[in-house]
C-alpha positions, 0 to 999 in steps of 0.5 A, spaced: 368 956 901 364 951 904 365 944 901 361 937 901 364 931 901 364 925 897 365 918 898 367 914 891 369 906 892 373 904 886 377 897 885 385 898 887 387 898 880 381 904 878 385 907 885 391 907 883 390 909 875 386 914 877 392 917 883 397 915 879 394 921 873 393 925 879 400 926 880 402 926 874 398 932 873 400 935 879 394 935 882 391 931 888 385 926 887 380 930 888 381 936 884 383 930 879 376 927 879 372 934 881 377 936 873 375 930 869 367 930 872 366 937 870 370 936 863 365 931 862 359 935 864 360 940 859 362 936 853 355 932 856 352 940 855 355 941 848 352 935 846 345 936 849 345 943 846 348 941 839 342 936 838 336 939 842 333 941 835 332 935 832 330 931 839 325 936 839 323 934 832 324 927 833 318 927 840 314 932 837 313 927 830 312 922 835 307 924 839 303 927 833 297 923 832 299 921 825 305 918 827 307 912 824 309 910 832 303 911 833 298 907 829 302 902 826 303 895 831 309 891 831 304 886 829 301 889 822 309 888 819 310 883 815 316 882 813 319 879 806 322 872 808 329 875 805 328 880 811 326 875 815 333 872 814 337 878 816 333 878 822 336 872 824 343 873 822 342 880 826 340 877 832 344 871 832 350 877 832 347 881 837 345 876 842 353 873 841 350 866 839 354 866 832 350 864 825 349 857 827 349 852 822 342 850 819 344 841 820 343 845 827 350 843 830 351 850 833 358 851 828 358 857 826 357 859 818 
């Protein structure tokens, strides 16, 4: 059987990792990580094929015309100023800012 090469670069400690489980399981490097893509492509497979149904319900509802995407602008929503505070709380935690104090000292509440 003819085969195609492949060129991986890797950091020293992800080459040393990846071959010392190589050995371990008694194979070399490329039948090791030719394995572990090919565990991933199918777990990848049962994935797509365990939600295709409803991602196919998600974009038909989304490309319907009386979608709530698509007549309702970002702009149109307002929102109650305890939702508003939330907001700011989430993105405060997002952004990894920490809640900040409102005497504006940049302590964390």
């Amino acid at each position: 059987m003819a085969t195609k090469r492949f060129s991986i670069s890797a950091s020293p400690e992800i080459h040393t990792l990846i071959k010392n489980h190589a050995d371990a399981a008694g194979l070399d490097v490329s039948a090791y990580v030719i394995a572990a893509a090919l565990e991933r492509i199918a777990e990848d497979e049962r994935v797509r094929e365990t939600f295709a149904e409803i991602d196919d319900e998600i974009a038909a509802t989304e490309a319907a015309p009386d979608s709530p995407r698509s007549d309702t602008a970002a702009s149109d929503v307002r929102l109650t100023s305890d939702e508003e505070r939330e907001l700011h709380v989430l993105r405060s935690l997002i952004l990894d800012d920490g809640l900040r104090a409102s005497s504006g000292d940049g302590a964390a509440a």
